[in-house]
C-alpha positions in Angstrom: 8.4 167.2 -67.1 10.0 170.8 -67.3 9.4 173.0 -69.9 12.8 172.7 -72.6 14.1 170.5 -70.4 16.3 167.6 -71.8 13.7 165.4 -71.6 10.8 167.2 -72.6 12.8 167.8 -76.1 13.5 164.2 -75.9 10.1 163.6 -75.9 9.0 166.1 -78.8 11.5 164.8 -81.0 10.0 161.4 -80.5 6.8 163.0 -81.6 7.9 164.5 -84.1 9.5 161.2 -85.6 6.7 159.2 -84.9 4.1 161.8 -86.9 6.6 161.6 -89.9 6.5 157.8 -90.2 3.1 157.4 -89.0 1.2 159.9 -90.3 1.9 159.9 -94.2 -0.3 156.3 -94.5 -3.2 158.5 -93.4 -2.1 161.2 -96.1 -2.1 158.6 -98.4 -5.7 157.7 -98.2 -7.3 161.0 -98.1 -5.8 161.1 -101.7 -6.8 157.3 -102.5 -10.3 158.3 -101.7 -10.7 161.6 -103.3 -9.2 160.1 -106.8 -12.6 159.5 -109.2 -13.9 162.8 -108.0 -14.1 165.8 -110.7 -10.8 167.9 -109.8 -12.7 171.2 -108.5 -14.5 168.7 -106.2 -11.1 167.1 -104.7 -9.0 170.0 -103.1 -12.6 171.1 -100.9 -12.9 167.2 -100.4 -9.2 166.7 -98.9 -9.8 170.0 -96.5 -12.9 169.0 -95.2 -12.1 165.2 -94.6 -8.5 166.6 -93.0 -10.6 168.6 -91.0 -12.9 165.8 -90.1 -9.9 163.4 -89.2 -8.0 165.9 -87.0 -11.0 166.8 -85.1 -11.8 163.1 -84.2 -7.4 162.4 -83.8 -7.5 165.3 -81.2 -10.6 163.8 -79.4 -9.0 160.7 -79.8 -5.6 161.4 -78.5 -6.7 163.4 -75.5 -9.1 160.7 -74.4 -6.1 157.7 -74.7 -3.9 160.3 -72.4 -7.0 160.3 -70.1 -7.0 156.9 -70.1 -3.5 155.7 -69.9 -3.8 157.2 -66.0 -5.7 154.4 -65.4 -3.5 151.7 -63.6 -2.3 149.0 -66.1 -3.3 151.0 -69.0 0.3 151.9 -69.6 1.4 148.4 -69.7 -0.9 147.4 -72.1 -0.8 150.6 -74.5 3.3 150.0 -74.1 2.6 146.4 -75.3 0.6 147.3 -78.0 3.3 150.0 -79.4 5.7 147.3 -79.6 3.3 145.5 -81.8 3.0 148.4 -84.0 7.1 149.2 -84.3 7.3 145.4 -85.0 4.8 145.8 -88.0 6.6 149.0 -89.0 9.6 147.1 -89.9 7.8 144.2 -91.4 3.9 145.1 -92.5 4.7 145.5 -97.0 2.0 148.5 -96.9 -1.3 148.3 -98.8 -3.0 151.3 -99.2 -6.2 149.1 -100.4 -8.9 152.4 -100.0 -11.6 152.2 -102.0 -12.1 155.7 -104.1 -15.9 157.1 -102.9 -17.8 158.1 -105.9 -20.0 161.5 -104.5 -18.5 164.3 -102.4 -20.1 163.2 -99.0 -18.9 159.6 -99.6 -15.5 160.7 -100.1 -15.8 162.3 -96.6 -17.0 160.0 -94.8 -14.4 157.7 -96.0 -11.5 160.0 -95.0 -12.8 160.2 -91.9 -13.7 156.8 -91.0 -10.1 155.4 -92.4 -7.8 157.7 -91.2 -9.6 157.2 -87.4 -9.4 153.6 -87.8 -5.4 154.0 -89.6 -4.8 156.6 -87.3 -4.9 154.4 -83.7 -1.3 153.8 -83.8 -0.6 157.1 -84.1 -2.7 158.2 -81.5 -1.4 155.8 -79.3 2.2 156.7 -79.9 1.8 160.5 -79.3 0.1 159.8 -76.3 2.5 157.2 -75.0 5.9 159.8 -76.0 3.9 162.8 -74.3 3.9 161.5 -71.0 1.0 163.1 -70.3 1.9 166.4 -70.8 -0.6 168.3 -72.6 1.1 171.0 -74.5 3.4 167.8 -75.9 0.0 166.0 -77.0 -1.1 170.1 -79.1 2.3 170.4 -80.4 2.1 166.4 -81.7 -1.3 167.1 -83.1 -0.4 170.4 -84.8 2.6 168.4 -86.2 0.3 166.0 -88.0 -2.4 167.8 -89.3 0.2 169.5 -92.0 2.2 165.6 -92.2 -1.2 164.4 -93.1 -2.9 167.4 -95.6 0.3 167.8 -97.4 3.4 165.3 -96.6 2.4 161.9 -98.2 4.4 162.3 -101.7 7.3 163.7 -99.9 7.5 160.8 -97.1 6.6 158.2 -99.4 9.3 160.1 -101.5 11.7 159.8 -98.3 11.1 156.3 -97.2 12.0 155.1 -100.9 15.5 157.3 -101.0 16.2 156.1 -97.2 15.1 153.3 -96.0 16.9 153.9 -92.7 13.9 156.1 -91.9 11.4 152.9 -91.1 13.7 151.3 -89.1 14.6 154.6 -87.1 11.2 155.3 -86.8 10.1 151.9 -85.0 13.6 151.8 -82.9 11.4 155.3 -81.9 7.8 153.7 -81.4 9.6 150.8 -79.5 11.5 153.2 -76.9 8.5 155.0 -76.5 6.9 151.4 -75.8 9.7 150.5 -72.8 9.2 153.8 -71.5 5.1 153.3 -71.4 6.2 149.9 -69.3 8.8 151.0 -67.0 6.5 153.9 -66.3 3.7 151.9 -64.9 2.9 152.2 -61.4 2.4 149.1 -60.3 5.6 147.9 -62.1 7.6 150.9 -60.2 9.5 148.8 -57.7 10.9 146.4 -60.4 12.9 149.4 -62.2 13.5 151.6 -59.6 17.8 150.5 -60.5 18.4 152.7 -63.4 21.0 150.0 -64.7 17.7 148.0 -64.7 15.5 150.6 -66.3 17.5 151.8 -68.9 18.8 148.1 -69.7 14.9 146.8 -70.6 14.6 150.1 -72.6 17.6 149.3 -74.9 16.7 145.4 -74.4 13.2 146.2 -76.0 14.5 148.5 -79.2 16.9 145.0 -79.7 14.8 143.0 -79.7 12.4 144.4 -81.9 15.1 145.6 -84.5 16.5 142.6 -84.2 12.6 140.3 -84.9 12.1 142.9 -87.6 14.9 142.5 -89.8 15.3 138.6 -89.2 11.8 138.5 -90.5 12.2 140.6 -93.3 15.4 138.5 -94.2 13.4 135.6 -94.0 10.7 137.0 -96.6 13.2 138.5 -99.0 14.3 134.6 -99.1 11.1 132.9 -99.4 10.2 135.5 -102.2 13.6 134.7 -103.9 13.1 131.2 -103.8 9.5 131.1 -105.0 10.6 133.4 -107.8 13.1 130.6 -108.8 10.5 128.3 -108.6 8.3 130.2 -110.8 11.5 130.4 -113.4 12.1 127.0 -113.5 8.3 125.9 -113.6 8.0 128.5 -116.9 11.6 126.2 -118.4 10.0 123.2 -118.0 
């Protein structure tokens, strides 16, 4: 992949996208679990832990690009991606993080959540980078910044617009057909570009298509058990 090339920016925009939907959960957190501290305590708390939880992401992300040279490692963190763009669209978020009561505590809790939160995202920069290192540092430096100061504005966004989830897993679920078609043992089967790009754009459907079905299908059930609720209280 050249440098500034078409697809390298491609690629970067991906990451970029893919940090901004990802990435403000784990902001979230960091300020879920600093809350009960005294409020000269929180600001060094929030650096720190952000400093804690980059350090493990970059260790973390350069170890899944390792990894995802291993044969059928592609196929299976491409599988996984589409998981995660499917719970995009449908997952109603929960930031259910428990607020540490000490200084350490409130640390380690920031560290420990957002590396456990923090997987998809991971996995997603990896996946969109291709493998190409300076893609995976300019992904990382993207998030640290996303995480330490972005959650109130993205949560601010995704209220306003919508549009920006379901963008965001059409994203995560391109970046999935693109971790499959890439596999090598898989090579011969989508070596017909009408082939290739046709399962790319057949995935993103799909997965559009299962998310908002679903999501139609809950804003019904809710509806109906909120009539049932109404007419329980008449009775």
């Amino acid at each position: 992949m050249e440098l500034f090339s078409s697809e390298w920016l491609a690629a970067l925009l991906s990451i970029v996208v893919i940090d901004l939907v990802l990435a403000g959960d784990n902001a979230i957190l960091i300020g879920l679990a600093a809350r009960n501290l005294p409020k000269n305590q929180q600001k060094k708390v929030i650096i720190w832990g952000t400093v804690g939880a980059i350090l493990i992401r970059i260790a973390a992300t350069l170890a899944v690009v390792w990894l995802l040279k291993i044969p059928g490692l592609l196929l299976v963190g491409g599988l996984l991606l589409v998981i995660i763009a499917y719970k995009l669209l449908t997952d109603e978020k929960d930031h259910d993080v428990k607020a540490a009561g000490n200084f350490w505590a409130a640390i380690r809790t920031i560290i420990i959540a957002d590396a456990l939160m923090g997987l998809d995202n991971v996995l997603a920069i990896a996946g969109a980078s291709h493998g190409n290192m300076l893609l995976v540092i300019i992904g990382l430096l993207i998030s640290v910044p996303v995480v330490m100061f972005g959650s109130t504005l993205i949560l601010r966004w995704v209220d306003r617009f919508p549009i920006i989830i379901t963008i965001g897993a059409a994203v995560l679920a391109w970046t999935a057909s693109k971790m499959i078609v890439g596999e090598p043992f898989l090579k011969t089967y989508f070596e017909n570009g009408f082939i290739k790009y046709g399962f790319e754009f057949v995935v993103v459907a799909v997965i559009l298509s299962l998310g908002y079905l679903k999501k139609k299908k809950s804003a019904a059930n809710r509806a109906e058990q909120h009539e049932h609720e109404v007419l329980r209280k008449v009775d």
